[in-house]
MIFILUM-572588 format. One record per residue (C-alpha): residue number from 1; residue in one letter; x, y, z. Coordinates in Angstrom, 3 decimals, always signed. Each point is the difference from the previous one (the first is absolute). Example, Ala and Ser with C-alpha at 12.3 -4.5 7.8 and 13.67 -1.06 7.14 Angstrom:
nr; rest; u; v; w
1; A; +12.300; -4.500; +7.800
2; S; +1.370; +3.440; -0.660
***
This chain:
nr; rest; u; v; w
1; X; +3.124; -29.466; -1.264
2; X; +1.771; +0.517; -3.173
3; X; -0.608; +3.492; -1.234
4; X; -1.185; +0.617; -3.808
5; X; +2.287; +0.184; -2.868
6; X; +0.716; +3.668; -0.957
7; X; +1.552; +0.896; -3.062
8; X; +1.309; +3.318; -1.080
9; X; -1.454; +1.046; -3.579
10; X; +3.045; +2.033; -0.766
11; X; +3.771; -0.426; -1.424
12; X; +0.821; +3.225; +1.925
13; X; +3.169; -0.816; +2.204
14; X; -0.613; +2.591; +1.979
15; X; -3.486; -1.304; +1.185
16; X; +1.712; -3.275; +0.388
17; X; +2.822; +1.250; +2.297
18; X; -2.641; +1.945; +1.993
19; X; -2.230; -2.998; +0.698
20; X; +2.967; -2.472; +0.449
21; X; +1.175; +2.687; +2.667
22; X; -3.218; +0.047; +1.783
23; X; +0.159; -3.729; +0.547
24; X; -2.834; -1.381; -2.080
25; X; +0.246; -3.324; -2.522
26; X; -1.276; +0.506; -3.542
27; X; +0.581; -1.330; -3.248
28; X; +0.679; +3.140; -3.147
29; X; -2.386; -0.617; -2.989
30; X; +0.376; +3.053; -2.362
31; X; -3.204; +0.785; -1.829
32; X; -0.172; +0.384; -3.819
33; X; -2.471; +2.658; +0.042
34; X; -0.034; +3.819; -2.316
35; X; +1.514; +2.135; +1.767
36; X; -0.952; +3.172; -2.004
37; X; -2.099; +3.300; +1.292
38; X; -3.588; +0.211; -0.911
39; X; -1.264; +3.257; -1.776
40; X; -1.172; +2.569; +2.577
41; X; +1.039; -2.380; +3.214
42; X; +2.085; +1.638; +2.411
43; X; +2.900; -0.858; +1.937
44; X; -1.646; -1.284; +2.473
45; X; -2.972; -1.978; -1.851
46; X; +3.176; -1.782; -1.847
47; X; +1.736; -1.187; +3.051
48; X; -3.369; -1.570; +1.199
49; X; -0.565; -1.520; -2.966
50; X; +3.062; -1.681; -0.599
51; X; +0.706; -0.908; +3.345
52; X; -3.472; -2.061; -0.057
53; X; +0.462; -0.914; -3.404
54; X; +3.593; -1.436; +1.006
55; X; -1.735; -2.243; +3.165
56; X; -2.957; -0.949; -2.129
57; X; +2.391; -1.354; -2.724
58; X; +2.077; -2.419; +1.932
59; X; -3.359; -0.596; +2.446
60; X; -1.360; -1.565; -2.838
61; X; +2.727; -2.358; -0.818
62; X; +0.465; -1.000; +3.654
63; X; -3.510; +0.329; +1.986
64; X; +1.015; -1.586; +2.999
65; X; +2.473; +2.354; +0.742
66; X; -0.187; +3.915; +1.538
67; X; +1.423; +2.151; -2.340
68; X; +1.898; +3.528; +0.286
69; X; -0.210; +2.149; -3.003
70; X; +1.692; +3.445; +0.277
71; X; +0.677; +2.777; -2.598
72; X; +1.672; +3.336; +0.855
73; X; -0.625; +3.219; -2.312
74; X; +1.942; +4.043; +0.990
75; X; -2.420; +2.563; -1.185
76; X; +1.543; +3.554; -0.680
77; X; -3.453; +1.411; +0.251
78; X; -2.847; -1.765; -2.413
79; X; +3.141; -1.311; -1.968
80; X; +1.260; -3.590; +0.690
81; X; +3.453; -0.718; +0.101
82; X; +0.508; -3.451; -0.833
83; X; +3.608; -1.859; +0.227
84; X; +2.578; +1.537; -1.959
85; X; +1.746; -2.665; -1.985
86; X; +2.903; +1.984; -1.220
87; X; +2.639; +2.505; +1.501
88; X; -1.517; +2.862; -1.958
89; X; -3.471; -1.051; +0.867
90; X; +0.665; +0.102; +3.504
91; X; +2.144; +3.249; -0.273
92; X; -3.192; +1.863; -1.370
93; X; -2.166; -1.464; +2.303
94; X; +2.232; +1.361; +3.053
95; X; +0.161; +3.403; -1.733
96; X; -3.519; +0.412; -0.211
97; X; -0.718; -1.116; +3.850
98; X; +3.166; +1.670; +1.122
99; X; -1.323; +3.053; +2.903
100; X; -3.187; -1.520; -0.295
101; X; -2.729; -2.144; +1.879
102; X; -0.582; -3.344; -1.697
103; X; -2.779; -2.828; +1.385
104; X; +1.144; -3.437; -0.060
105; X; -3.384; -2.755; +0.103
106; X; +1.341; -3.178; +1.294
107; X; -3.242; -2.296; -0.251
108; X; -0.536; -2.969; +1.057
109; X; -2.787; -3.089; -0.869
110; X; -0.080; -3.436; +2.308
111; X; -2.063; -2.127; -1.438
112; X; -0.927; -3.932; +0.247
113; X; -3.014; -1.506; -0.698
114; X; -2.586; +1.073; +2.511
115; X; +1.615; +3.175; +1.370
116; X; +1.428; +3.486; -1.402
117; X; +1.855; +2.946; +1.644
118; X; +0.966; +2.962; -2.187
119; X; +1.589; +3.252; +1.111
120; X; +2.365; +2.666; -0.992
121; X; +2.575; +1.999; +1.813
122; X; +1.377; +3.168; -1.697
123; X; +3.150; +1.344; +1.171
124; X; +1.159; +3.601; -0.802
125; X; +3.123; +1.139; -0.838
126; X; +1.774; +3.651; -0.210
127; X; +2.896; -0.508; -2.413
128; X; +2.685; +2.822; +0.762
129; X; +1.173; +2.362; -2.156
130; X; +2.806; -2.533; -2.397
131; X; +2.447; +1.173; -2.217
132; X; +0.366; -2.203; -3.477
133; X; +2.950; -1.111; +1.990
134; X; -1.330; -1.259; +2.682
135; X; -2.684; -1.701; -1.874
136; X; +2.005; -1.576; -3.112
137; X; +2.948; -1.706; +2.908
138; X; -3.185; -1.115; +2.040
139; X; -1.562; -2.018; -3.201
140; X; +3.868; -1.094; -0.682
141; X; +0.668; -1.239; +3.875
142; X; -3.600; -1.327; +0.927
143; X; -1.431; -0.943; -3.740
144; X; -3.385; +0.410; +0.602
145; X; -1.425; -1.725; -2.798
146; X; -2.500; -2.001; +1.327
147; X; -1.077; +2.419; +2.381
148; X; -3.099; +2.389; -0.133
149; X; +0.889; +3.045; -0.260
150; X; +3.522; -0.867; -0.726
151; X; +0.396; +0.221; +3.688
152; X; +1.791; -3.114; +2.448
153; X; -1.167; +1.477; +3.357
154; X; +1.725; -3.115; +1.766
155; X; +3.141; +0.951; -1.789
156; X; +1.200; +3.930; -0.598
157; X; -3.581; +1.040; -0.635
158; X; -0.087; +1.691; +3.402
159; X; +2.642; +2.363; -1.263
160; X; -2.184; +1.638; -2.150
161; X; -2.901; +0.551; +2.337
162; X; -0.765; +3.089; +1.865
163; X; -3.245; -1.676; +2.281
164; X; -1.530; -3.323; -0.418
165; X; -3.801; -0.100; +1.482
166; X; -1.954; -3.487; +0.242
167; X; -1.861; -1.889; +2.575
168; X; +2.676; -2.772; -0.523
169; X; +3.840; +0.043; -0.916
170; X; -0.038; -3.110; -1.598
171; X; -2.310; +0.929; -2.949
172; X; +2.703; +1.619; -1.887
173; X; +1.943; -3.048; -0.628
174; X; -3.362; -1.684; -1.606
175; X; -1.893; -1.778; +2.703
176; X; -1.868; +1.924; +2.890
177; X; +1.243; -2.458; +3.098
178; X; -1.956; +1.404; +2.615
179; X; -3.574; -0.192; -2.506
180; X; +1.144; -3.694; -1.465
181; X; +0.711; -1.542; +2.802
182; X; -3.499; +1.117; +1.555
183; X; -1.847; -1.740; -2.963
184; X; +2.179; -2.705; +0.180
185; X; -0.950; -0.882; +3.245
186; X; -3.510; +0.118; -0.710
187; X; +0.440; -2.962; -2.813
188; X; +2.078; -1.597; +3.172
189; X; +3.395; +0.621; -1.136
190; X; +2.222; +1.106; +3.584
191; X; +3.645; -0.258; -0.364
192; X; -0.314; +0.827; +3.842
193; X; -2.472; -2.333; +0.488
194; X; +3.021; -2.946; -0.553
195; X; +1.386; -1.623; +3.271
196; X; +3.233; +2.481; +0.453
197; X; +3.200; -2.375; -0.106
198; X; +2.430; -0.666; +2.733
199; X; +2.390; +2.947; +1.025
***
């Protein structure tokens, strides 16, 4: 039986690579959706949101498929830490987490047309104690631009960190694995489920 369409409601490469790696086919439709923070929503609120928001967008232009939508916010306590953009954005973000504990929400909404699964995974992180020095040669090597947080934990980001602390390691990168490919299976989607191939 052919298994459903799923499509990926994000231009992240980073989510791509990560559900590439775990084996599953997909199509990438970024959504055009706002992006912006709502007046008194919090870090987390905002990642649920959007990551619905994200699935419901592209859901709507393709409702025959199953779609992933997936948005990752770092909160330094109430106080949401979106991505960077520039080198000196990203340098004052680092300063202000640096010897501190920061919450990353990686959310996650699978959607099609007769079924939903929403959940969140937060993931905490201990930056150690950086010097400027440290922190201005890590934006120059990794460029953490795109990044929330202005932290690439699948790059040098793991160079900063003094403890990580989450129910799944994948969820720093952008997608909870572990979670997604739980839900996926209930909309039938299995890379394991495939007939392995010859060895």
């Amino acid at each position: 039986m052919a298994q459903p369409r799923l499509i990926l409601a994000s231009g992240s490469l980073y989510r791509r690579g990560q559900l590439t790696n775990a084996g599953y086919e997909f199509e990438v439709q970024p959504p055009n959706i706002d992006e912006s923070m709502s007046s008194n929503e919090s870090p987390l609120e905002l990642a649920k949101r959007l990551a619905y928001e994200k699935a419901i967008a592209v859901l709507t232009l393709r409702p025959n498929a199953v779609v992933v939508g997936s948005d990752q916010v770092c909160a330094l306590n109430d106080q949401a830490l979106g991505k960077p953009g520039t080198n000196d954005a990203a340098i004052k973000q680092l300063q202000a987490m640096t010897n501190r504990a920061v919450t990353f929400h990686s959310a996650v909404a699978v959607l099609s047309a007769n079924h939903a699964k929403q959940f969140v995974v937060p993931t905490e992180v201990v930056l150690r104690d950086l010097t400027i020095e440290e922190i201005e040669n890590y934006v120059a090597l990794d460029s953490p631009l795109d990044s929330a947080g202005a932290i690439k934990s699948e790059q040098r980001g793991s160079l900063l960190f003094q403890r990580v602390t989450s129910d799944d390691p994948s969820a720093l990168i952008g997608l909870p694995l572990i979670q997604l490919s739980a839900a996926l299976r209930e909309f039938g989607i299995n890379p394991l489920s495939e007939a392995a191939p010859n060895s």
